[in-house]
N, CA, C and O atoms as a Tripos MOL2 file, in Angstrom:
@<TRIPOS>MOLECULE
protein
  268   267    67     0     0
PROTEIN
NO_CHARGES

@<TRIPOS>ATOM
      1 N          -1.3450   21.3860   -6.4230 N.3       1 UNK1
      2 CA         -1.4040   20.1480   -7.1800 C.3       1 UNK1
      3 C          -2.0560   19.0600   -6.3260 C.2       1 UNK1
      4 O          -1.5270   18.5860   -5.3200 O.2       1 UNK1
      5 N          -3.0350   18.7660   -6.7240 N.am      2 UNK2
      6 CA         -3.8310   17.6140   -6.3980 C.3       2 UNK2
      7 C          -2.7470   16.0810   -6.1690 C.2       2 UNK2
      8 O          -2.2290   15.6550   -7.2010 O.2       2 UNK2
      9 N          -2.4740   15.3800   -4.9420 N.am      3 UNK3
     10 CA         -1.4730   14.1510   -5.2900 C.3       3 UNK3
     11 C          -2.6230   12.9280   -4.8020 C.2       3 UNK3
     12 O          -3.4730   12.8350   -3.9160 O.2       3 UNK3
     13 N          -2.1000   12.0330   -5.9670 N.am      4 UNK4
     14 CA         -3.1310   10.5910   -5.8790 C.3       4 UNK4
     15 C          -2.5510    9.9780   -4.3380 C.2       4 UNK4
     16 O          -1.4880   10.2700   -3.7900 O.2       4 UNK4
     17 N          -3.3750    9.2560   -3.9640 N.am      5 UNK5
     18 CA         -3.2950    8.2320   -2.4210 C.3       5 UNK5
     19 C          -2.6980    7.0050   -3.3490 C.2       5 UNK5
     20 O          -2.9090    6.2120   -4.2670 O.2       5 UNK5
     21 N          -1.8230    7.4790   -2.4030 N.am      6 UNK6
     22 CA         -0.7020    5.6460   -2.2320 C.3       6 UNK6
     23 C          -1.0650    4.4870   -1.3470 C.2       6 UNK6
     24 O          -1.1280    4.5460   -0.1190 O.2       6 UNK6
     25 N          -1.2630    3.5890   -1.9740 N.am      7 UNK7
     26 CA         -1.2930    2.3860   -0.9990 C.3       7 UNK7
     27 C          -0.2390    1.5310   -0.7280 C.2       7 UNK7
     28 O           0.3750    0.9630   -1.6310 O.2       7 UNK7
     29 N           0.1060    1.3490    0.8450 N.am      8 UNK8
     30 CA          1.2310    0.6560    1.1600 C.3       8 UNK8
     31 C           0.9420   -0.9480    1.6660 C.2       8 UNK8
     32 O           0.3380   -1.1170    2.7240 O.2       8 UNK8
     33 N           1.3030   -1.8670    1.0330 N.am      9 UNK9
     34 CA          1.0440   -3.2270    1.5260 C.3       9 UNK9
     35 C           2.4500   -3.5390    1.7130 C.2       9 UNK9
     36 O           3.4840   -3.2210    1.1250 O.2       9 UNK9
     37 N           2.1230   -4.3640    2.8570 N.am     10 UNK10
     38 CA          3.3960   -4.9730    3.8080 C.3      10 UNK10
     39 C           3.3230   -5.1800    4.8220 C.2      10 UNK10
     40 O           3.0010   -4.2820    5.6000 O.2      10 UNK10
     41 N           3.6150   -6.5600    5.2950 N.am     11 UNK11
     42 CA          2.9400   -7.4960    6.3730 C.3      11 UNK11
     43 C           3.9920   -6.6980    7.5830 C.2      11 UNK11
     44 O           4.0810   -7.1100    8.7400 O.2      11 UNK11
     45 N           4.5800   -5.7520    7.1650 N.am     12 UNK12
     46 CA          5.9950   -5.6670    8.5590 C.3      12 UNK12
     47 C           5.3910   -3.7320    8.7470 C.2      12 UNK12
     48 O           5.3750   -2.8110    7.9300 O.2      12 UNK12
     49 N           4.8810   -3.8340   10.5410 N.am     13 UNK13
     50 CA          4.2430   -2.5020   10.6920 C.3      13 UNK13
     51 C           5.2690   -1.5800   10.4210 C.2      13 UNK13
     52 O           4.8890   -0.6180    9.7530 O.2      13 UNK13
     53 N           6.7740   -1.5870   10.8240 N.am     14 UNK14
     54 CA          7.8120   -0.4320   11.0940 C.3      14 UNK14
     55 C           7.8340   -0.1120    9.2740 C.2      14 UNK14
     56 O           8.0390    1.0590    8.9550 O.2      14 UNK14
     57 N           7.5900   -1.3270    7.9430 N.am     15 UNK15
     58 CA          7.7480   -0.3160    7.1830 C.3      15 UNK15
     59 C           6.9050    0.4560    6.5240 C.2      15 UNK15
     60 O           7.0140    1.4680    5.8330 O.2      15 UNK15
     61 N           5.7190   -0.4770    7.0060 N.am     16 UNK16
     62 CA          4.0800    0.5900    6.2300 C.3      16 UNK16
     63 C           4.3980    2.1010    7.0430 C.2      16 UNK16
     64 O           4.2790    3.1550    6.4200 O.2      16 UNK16
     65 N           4.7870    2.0830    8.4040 N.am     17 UNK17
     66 CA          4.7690    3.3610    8.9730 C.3      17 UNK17
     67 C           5.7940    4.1740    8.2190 C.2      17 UNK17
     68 O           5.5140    5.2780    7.7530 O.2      17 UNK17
     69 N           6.9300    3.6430    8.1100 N.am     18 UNK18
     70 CA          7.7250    4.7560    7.4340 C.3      18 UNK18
     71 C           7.4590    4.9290    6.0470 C.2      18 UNK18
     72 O           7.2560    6.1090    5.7600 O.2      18 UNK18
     73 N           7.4110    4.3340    5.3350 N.am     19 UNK19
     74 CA          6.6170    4.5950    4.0860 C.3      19 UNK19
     75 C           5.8260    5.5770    4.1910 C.2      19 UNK19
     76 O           5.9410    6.4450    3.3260 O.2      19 UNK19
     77 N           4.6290    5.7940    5.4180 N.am     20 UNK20
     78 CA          3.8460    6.1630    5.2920 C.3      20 UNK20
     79 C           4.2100    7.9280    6.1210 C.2      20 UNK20
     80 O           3.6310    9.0140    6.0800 O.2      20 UNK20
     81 N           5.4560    7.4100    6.8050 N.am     21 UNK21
     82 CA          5.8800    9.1250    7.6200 C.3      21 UNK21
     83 C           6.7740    9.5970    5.9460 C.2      21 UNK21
     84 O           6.9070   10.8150    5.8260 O.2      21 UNK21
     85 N           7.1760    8.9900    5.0990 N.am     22 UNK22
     86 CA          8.1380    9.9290    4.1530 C.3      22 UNK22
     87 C           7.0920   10.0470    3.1280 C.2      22 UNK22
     88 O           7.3250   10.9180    2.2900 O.2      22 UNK22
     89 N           5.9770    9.3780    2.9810 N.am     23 UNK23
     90 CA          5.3750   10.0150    1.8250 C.3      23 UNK23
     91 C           3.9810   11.3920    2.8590 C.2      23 UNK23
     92 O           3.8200   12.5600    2.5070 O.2      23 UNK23
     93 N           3.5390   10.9830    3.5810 N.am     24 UNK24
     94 CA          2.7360   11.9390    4.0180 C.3      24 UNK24
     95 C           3.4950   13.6260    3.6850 C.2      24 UNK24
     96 O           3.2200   14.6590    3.0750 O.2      24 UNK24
     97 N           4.4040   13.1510    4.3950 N.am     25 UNK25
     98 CA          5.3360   14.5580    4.8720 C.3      25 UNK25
     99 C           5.6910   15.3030    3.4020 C.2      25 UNK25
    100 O           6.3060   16.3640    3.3050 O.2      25 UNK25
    101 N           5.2230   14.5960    2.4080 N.am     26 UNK26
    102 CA          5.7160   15.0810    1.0390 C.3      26 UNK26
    103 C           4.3700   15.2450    0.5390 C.2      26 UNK26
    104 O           4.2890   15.2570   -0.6890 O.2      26 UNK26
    105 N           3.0920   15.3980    1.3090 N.am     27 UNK27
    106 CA          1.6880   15.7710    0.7890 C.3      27 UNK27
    107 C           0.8640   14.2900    0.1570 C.2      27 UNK27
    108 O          -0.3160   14.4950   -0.1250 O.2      27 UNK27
    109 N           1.1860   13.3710    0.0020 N.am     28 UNK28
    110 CA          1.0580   11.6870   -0.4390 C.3      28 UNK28
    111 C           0.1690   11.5410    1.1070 C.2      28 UNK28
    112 O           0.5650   11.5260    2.2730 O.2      28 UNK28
    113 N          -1.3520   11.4340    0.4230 N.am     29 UNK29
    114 CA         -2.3760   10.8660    1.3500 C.3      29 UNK29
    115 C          -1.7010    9.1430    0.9600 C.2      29 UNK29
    116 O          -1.0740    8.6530    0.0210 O.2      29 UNK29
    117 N          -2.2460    8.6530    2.2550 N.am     30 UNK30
    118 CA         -1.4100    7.1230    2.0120 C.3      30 UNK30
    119 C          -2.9920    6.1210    2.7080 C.2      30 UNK30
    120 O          -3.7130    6.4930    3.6340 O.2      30 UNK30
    121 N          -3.1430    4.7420    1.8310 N.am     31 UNK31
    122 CA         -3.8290    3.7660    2.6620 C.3      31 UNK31
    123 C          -2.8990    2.3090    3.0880 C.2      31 UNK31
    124 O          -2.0900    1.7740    2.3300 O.2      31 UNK31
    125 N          -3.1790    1.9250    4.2300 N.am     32 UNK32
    126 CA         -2.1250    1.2580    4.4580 C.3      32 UNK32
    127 C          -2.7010   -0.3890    4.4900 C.2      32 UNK32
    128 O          -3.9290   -0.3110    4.4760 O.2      32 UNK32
    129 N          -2.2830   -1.7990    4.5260 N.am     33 UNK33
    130 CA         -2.7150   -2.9530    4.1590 C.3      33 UNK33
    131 C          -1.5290   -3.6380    5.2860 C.2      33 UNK33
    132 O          -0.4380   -3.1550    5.5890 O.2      33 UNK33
    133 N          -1.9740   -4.5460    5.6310 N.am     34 UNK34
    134 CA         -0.9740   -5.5560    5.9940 C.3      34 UNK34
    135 C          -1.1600   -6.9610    5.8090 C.2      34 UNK34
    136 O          -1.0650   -7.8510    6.6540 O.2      34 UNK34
    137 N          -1.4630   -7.0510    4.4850 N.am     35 UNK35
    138 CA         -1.7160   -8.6730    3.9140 C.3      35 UNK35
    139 C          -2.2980   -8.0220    2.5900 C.2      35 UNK35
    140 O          -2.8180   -6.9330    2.3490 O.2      35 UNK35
    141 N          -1.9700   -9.2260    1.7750 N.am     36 UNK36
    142 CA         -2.6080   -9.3320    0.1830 C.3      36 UNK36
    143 C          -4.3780   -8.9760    0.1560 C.2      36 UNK36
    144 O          -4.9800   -8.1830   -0.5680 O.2      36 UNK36
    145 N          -4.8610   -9.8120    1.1410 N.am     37 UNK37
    146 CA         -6.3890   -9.1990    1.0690 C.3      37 UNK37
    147 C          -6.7760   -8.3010    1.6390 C.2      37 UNK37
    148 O          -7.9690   -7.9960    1.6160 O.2      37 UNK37
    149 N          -6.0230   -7.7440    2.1940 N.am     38 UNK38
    150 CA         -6.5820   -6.5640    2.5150 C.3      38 UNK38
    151 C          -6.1580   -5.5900    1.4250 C.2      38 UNK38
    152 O          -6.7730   -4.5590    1.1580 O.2      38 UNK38
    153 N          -5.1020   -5.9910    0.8490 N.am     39 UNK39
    154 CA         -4.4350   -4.3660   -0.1900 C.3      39 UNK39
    155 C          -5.5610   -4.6900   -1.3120 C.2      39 UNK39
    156 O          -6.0110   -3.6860   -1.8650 O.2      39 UNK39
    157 N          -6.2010   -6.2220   -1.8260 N.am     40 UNK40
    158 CA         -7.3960   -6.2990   -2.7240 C.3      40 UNK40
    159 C          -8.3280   -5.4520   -2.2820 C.2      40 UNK40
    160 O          -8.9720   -4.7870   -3.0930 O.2      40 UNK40
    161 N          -8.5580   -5.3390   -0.8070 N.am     41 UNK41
    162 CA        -10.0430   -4.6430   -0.9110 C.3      41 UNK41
    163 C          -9.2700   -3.5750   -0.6990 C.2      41 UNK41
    164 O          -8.2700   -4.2770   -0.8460 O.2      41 UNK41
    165 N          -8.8160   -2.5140   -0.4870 N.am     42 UNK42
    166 CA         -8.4960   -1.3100   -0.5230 C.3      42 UNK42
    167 C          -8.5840   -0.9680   -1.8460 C.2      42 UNK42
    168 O          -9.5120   -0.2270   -2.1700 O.2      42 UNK42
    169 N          -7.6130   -1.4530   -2.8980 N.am     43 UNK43
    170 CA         -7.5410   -1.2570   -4.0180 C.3      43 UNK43
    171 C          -8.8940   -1.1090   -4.5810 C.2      43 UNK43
    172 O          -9.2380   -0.0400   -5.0860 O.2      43 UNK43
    173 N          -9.8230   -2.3170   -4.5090 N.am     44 UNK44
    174 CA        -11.4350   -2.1880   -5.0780 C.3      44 UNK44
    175 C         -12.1390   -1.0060   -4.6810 C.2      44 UNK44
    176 O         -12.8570   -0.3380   -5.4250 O.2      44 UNK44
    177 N         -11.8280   -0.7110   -3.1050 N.am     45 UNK45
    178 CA        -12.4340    0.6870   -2.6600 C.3      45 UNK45
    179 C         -12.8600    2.0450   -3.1180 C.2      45 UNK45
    180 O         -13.8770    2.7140   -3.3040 O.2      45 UNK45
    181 N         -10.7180    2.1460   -3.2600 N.am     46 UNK46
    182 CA        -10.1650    3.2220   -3.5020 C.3      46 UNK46
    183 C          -9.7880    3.4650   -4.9030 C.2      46 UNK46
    184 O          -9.8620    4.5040   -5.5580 O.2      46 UNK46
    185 N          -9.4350    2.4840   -5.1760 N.am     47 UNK47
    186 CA         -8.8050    3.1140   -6.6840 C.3      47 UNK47
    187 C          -7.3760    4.2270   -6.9460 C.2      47 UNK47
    188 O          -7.2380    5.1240   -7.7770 O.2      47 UNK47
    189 N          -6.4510    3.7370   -5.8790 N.am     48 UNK48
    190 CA         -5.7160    4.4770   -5.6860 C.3      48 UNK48
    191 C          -4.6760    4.5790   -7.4550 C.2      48 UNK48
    192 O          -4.6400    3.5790   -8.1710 O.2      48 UNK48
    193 N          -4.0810    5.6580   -7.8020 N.am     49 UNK49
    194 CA         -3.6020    5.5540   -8.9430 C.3      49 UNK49
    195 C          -1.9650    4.5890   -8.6490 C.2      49 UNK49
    196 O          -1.3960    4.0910   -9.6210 O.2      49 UNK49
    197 N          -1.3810    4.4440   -7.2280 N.am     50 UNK50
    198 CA         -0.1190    3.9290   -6.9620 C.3      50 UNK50
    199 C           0.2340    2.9780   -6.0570 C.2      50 UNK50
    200 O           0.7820    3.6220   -5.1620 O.2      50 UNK50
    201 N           0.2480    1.5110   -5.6740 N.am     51 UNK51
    202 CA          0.7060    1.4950   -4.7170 C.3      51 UNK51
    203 C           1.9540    0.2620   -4.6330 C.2      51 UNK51
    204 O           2.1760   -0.5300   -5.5480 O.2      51 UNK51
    205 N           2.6010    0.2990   -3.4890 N.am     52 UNK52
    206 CA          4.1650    0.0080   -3.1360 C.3      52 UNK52
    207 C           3.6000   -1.7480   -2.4730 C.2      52 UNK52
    208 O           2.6430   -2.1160   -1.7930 O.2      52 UNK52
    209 N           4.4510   -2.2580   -2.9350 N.am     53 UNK53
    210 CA          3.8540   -4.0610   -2.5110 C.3      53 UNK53
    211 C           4.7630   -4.5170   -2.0320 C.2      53 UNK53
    212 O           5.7690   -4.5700   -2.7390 O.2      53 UNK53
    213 N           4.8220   -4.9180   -0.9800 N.am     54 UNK54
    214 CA          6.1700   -5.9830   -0.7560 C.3      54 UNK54
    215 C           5.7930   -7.7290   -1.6200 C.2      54 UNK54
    216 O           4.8760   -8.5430   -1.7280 O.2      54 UNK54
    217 N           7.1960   -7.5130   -2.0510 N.am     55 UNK55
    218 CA          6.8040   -8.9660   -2.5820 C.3      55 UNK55
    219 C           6.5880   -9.9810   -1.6410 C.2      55 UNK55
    220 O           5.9170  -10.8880   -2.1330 O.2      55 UNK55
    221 N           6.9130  -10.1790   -0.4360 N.am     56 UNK56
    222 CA          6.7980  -11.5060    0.5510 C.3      56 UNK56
    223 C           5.7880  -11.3960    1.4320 C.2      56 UNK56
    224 O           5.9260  -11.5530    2.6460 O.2      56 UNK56
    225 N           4.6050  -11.0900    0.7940 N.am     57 UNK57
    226 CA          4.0390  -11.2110    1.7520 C.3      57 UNK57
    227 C           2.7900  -12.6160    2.0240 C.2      57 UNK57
    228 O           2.4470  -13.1450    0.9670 O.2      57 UNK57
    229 N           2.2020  -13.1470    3.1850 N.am     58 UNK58
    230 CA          1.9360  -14.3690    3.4390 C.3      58 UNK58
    231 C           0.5070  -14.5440    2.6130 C.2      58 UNK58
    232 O          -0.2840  -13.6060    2.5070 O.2      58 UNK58
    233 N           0.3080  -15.6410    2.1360 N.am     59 UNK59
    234 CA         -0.4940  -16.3890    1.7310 C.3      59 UNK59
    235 C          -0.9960  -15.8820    0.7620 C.2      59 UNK59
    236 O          -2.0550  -16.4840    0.5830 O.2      59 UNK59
    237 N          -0.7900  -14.6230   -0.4810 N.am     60 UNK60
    238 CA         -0.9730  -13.8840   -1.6990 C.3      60 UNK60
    239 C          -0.2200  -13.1950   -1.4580 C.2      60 UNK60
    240 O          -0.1990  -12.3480   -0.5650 O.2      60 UNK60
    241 N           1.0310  -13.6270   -2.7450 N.am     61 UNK61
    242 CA          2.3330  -12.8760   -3.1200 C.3      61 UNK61
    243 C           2.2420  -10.9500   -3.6470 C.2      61 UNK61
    244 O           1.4260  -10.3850   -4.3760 O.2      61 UNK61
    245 N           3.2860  -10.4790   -3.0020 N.am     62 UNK62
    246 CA          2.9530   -9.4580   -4.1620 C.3      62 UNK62
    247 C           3.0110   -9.0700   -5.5070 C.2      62 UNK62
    248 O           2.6790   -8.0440   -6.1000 O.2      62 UNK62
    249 N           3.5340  -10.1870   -5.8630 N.am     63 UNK63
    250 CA          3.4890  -10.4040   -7.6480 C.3      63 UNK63
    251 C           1.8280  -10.6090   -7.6430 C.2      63 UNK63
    252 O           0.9910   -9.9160   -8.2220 O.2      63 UNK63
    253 N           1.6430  -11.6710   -6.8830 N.am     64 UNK64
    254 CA          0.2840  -12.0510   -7.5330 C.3      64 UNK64
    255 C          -0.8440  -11.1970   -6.7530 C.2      64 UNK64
    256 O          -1.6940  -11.9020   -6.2090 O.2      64 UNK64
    257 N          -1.0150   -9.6700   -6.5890 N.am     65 UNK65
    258 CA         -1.6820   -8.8690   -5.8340 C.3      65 UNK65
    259 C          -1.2540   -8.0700   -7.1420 C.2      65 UNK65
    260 O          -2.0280   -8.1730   -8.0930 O.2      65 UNK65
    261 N          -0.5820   -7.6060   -7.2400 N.am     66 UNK66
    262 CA         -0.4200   -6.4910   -8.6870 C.3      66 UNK66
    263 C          -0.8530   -7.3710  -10.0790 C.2      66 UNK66
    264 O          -1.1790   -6.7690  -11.1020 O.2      66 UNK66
    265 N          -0.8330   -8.3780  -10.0340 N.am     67 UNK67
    266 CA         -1.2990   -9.0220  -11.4160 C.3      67 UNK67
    267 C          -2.9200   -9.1570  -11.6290 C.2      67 UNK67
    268 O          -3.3680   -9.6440  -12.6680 O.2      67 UNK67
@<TRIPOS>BOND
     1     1     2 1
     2     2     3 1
     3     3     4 2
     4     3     5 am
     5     5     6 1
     6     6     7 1
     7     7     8 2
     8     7     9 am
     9     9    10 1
    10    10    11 1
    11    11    12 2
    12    11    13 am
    13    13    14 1
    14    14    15 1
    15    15    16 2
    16    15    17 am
    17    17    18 1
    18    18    19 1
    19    19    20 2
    20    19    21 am
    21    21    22 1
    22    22    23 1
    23    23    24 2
    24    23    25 am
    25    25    26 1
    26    26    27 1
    27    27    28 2
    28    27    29 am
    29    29    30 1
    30    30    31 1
    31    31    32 2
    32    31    33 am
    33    33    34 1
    34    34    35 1
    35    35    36 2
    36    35    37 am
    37    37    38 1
    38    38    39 1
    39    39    40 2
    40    39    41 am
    41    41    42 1
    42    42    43 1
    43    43    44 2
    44    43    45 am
    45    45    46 1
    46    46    47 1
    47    47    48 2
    48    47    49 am
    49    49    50 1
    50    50    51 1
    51    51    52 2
    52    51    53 am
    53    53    54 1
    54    54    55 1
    55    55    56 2
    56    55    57 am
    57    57    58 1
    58    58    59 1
    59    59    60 2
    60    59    61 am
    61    61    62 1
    62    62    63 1
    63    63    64 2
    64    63    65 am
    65    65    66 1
    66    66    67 1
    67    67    68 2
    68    67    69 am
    69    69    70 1
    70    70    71 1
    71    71    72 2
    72    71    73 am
    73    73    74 1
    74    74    75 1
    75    75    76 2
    76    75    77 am
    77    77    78 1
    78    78    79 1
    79    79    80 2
    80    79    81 am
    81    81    82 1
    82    82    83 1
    83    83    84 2
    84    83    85 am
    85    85    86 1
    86    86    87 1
    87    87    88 2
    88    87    89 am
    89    89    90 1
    90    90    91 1
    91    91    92 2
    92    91    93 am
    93    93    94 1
    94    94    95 1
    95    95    96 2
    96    95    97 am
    97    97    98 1
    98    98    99 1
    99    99   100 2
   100    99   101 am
   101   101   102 1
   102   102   103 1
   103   103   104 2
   104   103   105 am
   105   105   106 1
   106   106   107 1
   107   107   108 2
   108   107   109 am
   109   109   110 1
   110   110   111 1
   111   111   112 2
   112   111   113 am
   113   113   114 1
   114   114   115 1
   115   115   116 2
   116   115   117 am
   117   117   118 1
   118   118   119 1
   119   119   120 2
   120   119   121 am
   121   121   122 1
   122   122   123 1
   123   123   124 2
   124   123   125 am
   125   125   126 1
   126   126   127 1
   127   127   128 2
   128   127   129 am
   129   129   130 1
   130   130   131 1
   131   131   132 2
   132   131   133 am
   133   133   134 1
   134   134   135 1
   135   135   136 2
   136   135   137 am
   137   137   138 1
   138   138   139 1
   139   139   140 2
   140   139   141 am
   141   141   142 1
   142   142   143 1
   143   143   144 2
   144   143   145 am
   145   145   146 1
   146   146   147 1
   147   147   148 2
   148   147   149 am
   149   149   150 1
   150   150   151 1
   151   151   152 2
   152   151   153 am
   153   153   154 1
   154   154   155 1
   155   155   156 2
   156   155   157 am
   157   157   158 1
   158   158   159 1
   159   159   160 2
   160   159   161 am
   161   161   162 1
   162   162   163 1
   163   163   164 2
   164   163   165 am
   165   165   166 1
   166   166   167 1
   167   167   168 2
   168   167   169 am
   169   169   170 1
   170   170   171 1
   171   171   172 2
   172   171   173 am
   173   173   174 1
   174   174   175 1
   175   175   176 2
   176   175   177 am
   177   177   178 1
   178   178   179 1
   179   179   180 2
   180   179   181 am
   181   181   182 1
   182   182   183 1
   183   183   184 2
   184   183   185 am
   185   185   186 1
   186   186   187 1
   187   187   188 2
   188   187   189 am
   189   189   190 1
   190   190   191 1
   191   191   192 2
   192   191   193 am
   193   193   194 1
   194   194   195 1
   195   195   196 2
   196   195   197 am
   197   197   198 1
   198   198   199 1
   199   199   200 2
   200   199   201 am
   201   201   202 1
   202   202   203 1
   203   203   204 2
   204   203   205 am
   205   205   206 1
   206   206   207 1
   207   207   208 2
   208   207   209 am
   209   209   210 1
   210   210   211 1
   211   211   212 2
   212   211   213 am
   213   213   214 1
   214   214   215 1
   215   215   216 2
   216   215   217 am
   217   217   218 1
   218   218   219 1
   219   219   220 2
   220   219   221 am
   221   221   222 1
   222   222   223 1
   223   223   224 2
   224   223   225 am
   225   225   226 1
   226   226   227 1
   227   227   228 2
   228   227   229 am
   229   229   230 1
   230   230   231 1
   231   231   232 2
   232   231   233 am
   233   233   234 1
   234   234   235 1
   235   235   236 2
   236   235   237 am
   237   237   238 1
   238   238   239 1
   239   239   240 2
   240   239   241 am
   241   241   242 1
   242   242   243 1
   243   243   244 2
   244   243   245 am
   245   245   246 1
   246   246   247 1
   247   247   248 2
   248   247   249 am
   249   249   250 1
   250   250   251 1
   251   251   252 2
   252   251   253 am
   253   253   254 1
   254   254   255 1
   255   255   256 2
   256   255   257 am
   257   257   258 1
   258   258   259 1
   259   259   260 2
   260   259   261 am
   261   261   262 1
   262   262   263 1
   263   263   264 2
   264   263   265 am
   265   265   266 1
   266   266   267 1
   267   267   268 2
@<TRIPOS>SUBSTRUCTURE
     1 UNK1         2 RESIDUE 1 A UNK
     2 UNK2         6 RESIDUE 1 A UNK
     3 UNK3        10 RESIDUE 1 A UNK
     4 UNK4        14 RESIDUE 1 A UNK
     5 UNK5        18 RESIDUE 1 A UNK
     6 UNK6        22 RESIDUE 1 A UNK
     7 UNK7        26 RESIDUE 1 A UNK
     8 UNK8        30 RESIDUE 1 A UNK
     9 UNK9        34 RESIDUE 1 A UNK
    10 UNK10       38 RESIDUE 1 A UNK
    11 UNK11       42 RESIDUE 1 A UNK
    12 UNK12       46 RESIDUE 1 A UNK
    13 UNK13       50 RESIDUE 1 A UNK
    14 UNK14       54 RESIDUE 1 A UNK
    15 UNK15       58 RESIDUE 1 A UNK
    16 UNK16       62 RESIDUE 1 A UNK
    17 UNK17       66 RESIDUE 1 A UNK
    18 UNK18       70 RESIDUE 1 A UNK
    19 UNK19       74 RESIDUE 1 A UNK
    20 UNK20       78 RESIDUE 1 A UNK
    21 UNK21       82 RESIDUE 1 A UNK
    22 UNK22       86 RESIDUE 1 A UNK
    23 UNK23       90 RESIDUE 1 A UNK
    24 UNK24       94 RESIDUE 1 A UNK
    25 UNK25       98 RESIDUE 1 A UNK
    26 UNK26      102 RESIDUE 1 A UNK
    27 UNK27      106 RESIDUE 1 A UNK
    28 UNK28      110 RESIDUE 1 A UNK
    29 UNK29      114 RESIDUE 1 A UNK
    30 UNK30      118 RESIDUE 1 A UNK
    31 UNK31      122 RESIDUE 1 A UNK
    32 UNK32      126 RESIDUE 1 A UNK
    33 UNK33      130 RESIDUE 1 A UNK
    34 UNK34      134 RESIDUE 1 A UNK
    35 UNK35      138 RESIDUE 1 A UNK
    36 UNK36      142 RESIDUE 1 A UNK
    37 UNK37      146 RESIDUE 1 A UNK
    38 UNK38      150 RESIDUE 1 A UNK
    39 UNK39      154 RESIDUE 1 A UNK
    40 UNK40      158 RESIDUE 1 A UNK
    41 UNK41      162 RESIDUE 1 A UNK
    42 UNK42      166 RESIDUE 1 A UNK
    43 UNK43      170 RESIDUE 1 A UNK
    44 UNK44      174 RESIDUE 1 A UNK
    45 UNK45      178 RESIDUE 1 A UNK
    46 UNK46      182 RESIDUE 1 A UNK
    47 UNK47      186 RESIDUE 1 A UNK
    48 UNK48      190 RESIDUE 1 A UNK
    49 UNK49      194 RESIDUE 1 A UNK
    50 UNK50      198 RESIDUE 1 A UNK
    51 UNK51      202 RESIDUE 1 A UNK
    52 UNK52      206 RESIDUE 1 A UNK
    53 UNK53      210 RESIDUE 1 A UNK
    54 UNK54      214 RESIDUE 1 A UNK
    55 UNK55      218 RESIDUE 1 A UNK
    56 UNK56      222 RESIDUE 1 A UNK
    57 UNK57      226 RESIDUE 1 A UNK
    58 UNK58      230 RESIDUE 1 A UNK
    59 UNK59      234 RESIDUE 1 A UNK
    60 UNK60      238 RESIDUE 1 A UNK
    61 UNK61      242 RESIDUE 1 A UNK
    62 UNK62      246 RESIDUE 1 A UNK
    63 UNK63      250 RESIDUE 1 A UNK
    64 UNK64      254 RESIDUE 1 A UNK
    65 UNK65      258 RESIDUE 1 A UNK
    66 UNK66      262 RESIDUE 1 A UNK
    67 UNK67      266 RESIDUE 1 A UNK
């Protein structure tokens, strides 16, 4: 089974990494962000079908990154 790439945004490294050690390990190719503009341009990139947002993150919310 083919699995879509997850993108993880979240300004805090310890949880993009674990995010990114429990989904790998489950076959989940992962791209990782640590700010709102960066998860924009990933997203434009990639086109990932999923990804995990922290809401607090600085200067573009993650409400307003998924909207």
């Amino acid at each position: 089974m083919d699995k879509g790439t997850i993108l993880i945004v979240d300004d805090e490294e310890v949880v993009r990494l674990l995010f990114q050690s429990l989904l790998e390990e489950e076959g989940y190719p992962t791209l990782m962000a640590d700010s709102g503009q960066d998860g924009i341009r990933l997203l434009e990139q990639h086109k990932p079908p999923l990804a995990l947002v922290d809401k607090n993150l600085p200067y573009i919310s993650g409400l307003d990154l998924i909207a």
